[in-house]
Backbone bond lengths (Angstrom), bond angles and torsions (degrees), N, CA, C in turn:
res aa  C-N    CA-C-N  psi(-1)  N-CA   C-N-CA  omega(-1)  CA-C   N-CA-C  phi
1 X - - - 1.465 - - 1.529 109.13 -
2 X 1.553 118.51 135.59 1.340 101.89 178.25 1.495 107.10 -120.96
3 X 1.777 84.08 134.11 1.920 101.18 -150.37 1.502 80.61 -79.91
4 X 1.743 95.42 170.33 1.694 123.11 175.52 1.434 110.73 -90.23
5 X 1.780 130.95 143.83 0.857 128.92 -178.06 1.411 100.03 -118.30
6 X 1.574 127.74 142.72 1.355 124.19 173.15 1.409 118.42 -87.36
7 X 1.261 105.00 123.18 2.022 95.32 -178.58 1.364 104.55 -108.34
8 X 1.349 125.75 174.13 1.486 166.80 172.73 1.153 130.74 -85.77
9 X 1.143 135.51 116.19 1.767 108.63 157.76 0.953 117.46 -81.22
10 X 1.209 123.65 137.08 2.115 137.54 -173.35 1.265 92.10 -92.78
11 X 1.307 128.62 -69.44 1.458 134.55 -141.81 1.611 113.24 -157.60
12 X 1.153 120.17 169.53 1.128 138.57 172.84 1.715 125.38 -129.32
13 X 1.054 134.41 49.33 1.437 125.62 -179.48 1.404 131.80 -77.96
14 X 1.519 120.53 -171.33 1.701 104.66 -178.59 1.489 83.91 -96.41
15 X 1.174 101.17 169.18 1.607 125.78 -170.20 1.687 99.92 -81.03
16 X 1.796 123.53 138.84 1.462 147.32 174.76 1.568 88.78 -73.11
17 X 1.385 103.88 -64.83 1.720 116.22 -158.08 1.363 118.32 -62.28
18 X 1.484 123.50 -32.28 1.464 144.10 -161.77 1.378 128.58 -135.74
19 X 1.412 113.38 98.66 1.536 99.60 -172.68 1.630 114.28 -66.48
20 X 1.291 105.12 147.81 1.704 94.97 -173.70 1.691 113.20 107.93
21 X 1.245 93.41 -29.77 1.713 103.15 -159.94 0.940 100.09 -103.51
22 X 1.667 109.37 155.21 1.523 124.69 176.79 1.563 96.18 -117.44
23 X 2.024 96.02 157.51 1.420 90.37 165.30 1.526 110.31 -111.45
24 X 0.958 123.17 172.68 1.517 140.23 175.57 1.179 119.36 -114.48
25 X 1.410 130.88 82.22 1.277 143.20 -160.02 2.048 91.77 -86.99
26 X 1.667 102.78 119.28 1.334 109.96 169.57 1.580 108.46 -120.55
27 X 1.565 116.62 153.72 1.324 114.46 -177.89 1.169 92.07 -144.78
28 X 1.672 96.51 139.28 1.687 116.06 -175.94 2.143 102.28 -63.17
29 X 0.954 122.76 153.47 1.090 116.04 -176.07 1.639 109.99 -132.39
30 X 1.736 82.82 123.28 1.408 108.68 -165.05 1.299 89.57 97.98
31 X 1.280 137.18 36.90 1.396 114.00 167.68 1.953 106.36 -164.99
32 X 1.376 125.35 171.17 1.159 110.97 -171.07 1.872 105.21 -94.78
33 X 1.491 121.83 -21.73 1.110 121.76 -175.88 1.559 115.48 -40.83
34 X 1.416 128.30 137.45 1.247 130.24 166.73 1.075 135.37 -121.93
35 X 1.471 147.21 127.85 1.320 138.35 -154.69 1.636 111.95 -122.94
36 X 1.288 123.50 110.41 1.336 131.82 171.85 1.874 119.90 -70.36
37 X 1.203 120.32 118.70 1.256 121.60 166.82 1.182 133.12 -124.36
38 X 1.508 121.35 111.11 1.567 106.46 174.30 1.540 123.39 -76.17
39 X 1.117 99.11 151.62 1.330 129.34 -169.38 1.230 112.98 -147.45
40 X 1.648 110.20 153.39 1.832 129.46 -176.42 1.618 106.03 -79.37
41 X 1.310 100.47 164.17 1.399 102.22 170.45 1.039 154.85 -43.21
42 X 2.087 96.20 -45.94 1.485 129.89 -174.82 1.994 83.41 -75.12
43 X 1.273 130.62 -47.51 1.744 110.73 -173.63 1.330 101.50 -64.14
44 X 1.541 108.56 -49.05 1.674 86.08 -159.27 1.691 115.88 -79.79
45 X 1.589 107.23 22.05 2.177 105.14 172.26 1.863 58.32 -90.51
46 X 1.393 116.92 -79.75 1.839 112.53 -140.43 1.547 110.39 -13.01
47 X 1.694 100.12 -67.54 1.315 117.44 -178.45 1.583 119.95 -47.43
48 X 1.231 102.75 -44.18 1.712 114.18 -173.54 2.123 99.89 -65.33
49 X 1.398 116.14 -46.33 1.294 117.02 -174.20 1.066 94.03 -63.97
50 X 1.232 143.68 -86.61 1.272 137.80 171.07 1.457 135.62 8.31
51 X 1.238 107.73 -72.19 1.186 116.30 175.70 1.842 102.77 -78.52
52 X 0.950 121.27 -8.22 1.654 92.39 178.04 1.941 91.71 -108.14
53 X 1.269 109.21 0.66 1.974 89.90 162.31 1.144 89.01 113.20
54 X 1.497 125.57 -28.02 2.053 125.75 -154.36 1.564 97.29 -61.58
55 X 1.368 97.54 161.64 1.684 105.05 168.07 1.531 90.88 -125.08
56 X 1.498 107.18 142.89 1.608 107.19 177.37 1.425 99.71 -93.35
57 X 1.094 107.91 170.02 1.881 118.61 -169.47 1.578 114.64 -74.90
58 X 1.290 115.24 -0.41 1.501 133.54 177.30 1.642 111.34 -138.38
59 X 1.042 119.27 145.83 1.427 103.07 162.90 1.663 116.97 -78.29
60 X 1.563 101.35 149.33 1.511 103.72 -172.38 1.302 105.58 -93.57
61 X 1.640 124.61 -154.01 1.005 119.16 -150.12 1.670 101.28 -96.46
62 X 1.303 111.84 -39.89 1.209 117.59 155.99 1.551 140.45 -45.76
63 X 1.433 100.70 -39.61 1.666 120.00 179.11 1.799 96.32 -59.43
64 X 1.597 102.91 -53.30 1.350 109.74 -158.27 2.149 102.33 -61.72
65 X 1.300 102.33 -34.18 1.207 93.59 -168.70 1.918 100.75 -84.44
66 X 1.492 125.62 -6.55 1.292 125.95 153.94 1.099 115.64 -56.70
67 X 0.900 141.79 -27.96 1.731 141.82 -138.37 1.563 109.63 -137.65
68 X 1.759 100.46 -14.23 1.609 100.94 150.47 1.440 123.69 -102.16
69 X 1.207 114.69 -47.81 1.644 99.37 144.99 1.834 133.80 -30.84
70 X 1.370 105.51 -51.24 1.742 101.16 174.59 1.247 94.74 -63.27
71 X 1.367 125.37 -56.64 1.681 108.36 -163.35 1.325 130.18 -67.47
72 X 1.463 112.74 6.71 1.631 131.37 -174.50 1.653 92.21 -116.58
73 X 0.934 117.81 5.52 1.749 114.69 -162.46 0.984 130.24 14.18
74 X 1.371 98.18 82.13 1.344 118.46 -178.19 1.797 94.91 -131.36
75 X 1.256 109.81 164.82 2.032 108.66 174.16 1.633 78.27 -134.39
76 X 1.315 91.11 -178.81 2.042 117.95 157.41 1.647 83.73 -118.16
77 X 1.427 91.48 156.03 1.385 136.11 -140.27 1.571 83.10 -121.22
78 X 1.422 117.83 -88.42 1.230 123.00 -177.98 1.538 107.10 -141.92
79 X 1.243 112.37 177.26 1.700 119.26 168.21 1.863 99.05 -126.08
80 X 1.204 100.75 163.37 1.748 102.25 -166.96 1.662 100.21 -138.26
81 X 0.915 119.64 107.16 1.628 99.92 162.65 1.433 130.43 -104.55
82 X 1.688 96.83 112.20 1.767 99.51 -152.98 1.577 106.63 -99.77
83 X 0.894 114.37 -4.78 1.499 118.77 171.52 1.277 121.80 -150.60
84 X 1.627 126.45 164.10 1.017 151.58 -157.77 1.692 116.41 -156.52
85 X 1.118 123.90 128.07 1.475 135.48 -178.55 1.336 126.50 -158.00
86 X 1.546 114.77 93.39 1.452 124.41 -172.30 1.586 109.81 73.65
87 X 1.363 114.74 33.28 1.373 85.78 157.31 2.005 90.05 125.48
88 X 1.219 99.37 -24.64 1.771 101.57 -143.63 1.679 88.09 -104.30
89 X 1.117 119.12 164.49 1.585 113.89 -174.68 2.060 81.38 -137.94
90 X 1.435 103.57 140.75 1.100 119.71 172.32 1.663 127.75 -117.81
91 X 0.956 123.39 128.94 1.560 127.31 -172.14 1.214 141.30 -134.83
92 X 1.263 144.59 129.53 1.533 128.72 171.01 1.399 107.07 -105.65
93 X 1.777 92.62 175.18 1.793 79.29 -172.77 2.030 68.23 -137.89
94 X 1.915 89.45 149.22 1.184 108.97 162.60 1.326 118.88 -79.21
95 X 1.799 116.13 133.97 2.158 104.32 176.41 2.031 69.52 -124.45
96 X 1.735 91.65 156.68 1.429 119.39 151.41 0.980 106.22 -133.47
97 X 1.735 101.65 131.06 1.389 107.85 152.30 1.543 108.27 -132.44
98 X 1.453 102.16 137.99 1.270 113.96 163.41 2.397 97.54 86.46
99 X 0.994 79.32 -119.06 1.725 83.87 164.57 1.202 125.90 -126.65
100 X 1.895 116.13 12.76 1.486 120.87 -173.31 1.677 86.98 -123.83
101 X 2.041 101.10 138.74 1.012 117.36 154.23 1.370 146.12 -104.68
102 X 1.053 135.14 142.54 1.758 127.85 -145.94 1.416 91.92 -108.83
103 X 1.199 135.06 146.59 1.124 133.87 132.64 1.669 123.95 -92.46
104 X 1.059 135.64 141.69 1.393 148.02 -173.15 1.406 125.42 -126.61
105 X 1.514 131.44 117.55 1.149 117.71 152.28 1.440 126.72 -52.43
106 X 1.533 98.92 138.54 1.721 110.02 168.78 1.389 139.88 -130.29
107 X 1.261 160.93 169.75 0.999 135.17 138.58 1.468 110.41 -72.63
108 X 1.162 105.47 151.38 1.951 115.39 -171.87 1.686 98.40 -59.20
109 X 1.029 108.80 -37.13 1.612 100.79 -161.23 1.513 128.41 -78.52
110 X 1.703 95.71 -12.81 1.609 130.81 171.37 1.900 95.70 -65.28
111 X 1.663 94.85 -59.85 1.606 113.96 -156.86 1.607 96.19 -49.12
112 X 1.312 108.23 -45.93 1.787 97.33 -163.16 1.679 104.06 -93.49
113 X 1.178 111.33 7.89 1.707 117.29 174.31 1.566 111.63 -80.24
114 X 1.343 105.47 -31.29 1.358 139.05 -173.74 1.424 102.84 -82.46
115 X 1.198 112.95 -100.82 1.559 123.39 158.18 1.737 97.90 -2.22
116 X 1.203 124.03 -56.52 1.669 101.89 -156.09 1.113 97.68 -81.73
117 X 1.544 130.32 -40.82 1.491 109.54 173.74 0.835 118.59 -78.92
118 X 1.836 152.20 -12.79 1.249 120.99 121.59 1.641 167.49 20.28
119 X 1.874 80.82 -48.58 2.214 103.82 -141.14 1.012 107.39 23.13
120 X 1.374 133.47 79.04 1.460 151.55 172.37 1.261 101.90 -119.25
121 X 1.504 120.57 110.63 1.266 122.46 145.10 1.850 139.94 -12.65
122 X 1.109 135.28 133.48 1.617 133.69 -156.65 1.614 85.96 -129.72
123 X 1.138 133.43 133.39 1.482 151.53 143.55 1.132 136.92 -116.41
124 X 1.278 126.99 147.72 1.090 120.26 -150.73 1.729 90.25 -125.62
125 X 1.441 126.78 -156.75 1.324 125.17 158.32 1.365 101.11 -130.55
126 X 1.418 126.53 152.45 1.336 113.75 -141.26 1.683 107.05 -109.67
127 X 1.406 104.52 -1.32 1.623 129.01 154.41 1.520 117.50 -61.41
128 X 1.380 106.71 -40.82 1.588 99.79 168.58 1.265 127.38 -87.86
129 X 1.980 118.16 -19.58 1.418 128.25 -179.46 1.623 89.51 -62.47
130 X 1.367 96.67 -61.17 2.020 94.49 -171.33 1.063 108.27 -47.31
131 X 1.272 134.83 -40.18 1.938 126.92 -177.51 1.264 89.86 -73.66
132 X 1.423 143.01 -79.16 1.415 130.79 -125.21 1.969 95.54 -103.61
133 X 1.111 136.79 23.97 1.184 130.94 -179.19 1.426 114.88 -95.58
134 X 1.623 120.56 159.85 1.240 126.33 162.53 1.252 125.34 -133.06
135 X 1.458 123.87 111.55 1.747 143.82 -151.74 1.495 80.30 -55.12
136 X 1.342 115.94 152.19 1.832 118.53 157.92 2.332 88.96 -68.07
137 X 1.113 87.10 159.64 1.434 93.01 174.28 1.515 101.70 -143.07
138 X 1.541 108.02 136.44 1.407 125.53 165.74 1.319 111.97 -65.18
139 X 1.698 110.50 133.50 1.418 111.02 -173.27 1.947 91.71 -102.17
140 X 0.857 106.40 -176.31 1.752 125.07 177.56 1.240 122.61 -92.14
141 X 1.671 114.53 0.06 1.490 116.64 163.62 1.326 105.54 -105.71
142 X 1.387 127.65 10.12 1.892 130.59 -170.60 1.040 102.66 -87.57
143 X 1.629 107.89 126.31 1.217 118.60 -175.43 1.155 85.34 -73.71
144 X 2.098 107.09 144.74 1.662 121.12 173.59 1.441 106.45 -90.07
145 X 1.250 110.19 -33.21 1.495 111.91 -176.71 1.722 131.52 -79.54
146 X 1.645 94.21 -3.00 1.767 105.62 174.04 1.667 91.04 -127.88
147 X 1.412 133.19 -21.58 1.394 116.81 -166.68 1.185 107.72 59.98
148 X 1.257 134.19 49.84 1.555 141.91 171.31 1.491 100.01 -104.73
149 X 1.197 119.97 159.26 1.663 118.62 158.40 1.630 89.64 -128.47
150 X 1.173 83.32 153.54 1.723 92.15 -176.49 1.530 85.17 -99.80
151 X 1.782 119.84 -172.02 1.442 123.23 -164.75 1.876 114.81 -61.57
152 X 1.283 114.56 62.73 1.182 125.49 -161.95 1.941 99.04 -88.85
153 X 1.119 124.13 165.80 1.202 122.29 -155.97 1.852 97.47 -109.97
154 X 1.250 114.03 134.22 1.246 112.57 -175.52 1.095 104.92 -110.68
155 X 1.387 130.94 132.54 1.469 144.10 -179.97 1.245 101.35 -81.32
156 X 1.666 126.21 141.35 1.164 143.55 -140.88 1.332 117.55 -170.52
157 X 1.045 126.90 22.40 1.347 146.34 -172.39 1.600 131.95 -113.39
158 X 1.785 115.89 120.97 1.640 120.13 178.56 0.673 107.84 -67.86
159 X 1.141 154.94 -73.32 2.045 137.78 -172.51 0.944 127.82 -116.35
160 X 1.275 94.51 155.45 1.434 92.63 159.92 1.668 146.53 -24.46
161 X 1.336 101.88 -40.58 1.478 101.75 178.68 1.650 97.57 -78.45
162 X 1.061 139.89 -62.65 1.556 125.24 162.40 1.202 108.22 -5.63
163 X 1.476 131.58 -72.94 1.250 121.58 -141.79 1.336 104.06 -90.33
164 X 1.321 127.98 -32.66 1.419 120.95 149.81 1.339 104.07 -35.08
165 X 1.296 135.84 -93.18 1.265 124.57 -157.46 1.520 129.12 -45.14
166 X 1.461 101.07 -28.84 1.636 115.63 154.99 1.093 117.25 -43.60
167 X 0.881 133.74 -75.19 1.735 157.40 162.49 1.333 102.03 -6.68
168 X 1.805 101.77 -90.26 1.550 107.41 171.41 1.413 142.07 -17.51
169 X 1.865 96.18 -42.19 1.460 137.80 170.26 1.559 106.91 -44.59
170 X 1.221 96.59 -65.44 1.581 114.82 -153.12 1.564 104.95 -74.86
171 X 1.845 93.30 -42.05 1.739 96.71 173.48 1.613 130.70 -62.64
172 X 1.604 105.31 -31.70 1.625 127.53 158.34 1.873 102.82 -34.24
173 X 1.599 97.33 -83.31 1.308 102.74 177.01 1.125 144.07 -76.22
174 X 1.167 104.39 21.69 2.227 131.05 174.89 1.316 77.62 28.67
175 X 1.200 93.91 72.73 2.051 115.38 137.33 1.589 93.44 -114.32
176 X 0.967 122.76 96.19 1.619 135.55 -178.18 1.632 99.75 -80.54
177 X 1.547 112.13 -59.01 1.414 95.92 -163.47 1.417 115.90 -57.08
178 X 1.658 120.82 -23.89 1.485 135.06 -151.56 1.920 86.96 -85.25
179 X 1.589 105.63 -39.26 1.467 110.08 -169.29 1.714 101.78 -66.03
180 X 1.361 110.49 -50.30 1.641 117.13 163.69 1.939 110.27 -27.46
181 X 1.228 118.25 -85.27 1.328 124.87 -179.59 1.652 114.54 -45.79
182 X 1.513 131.29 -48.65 0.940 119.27 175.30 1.832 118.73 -71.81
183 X 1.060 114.23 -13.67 1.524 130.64 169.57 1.757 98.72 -47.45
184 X 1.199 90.45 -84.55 1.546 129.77 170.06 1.814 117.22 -15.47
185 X 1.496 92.87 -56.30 1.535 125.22 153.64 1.479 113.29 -36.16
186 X 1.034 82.05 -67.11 2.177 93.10 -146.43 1.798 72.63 -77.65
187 X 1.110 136.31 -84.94 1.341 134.87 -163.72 1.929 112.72 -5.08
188 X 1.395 100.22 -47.33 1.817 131.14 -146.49 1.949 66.87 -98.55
189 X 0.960 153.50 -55.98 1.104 131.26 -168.18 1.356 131.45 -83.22
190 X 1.120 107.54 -14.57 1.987 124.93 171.31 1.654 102.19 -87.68
């Protein structure tokens, strides 16, 4: 049986791989696995307001579909992301109302926009965290004795072909150590 893992949001940055794009840094919780997702702009303000508490001066697109759900009383339950194909992460999100539960297609990036105003739990299946994840990795300037990294570069990237192109990137601009870790990467992912 392949059990569900609950993830996190870590972070929010602009996207290495995609101009335009943001990533969606997720972390298994209770655990070190990490999962990168791109996502559009309009999710990652949703997601980004969200998580810092802000209310935008209108409701967004998300708020609006919170606030018709509460007013039908209904919540989401959870969001799940059970598949993945080329790159793309796929998801439904559970709503109850009353004593019947819906399942729904989503895009993932809706699901955890949702989910946070929610506080609804995000899962993943833990067959795809192990395929599509990236370990944090110790670089060679980290201090061992504080576990600090000083401004060390964190890899942040959905596939493989990204991180190849990273690579290439890094090797262009003899950033060796950065080319080291994404090596390291792509290796741990084939």
């Amino acid at each position: 049986m392949n059990k569900k893992v609950e993830l996190e949001v870590i972070d929010i940055s602009n996207s290495q791989a995609q101009i335009g794009a943001f990533a969606l840094l997720l972390g298994e919780k209770d655990g070190t696995r990490q999962l990168p997702v791109i996502i559009g702009t309009a999710e990652a303000q949703a997601t980004a307001i969200c998580l810092k508490g802000a209310k935008a001066p209108r409701p967004l697109t998300h708020d609006l579909f919170y606030s018709s759900l509460s007013a039908l009383g209904a919540k989401l339950l959870r969001a799940v992301i059970y598949k993945v194909e080329e790159g793309v992460f796929y998801s439904h999100i559970y709503i109850r109302q009353n004593e019947e539960i819906v399942r729904l297609d989503s895009r993932t990036s809706d699901a955890i926009a949702l989910s946070l105003r929610f506080k609804s739990p995000i899962y993943i299946y833990d067959s795809i965290l192990e395929r599509e994840c990236i370990r944090p990795t110790r670089f060679p300037h980290q201090d061992a004795a504080t576990h600090e990294e000083s401004s060390s570069p964190k890899i942040k990237y959905a596939s493989t072909a990204d991180l190849e192109e990273a690579l290439n990137k890094a090797i262009r601009d003899e950033n060796y150590e950065l080319a080291a870790c994404l090596r390291d990467e792509l290796k741990r992912k084939k």
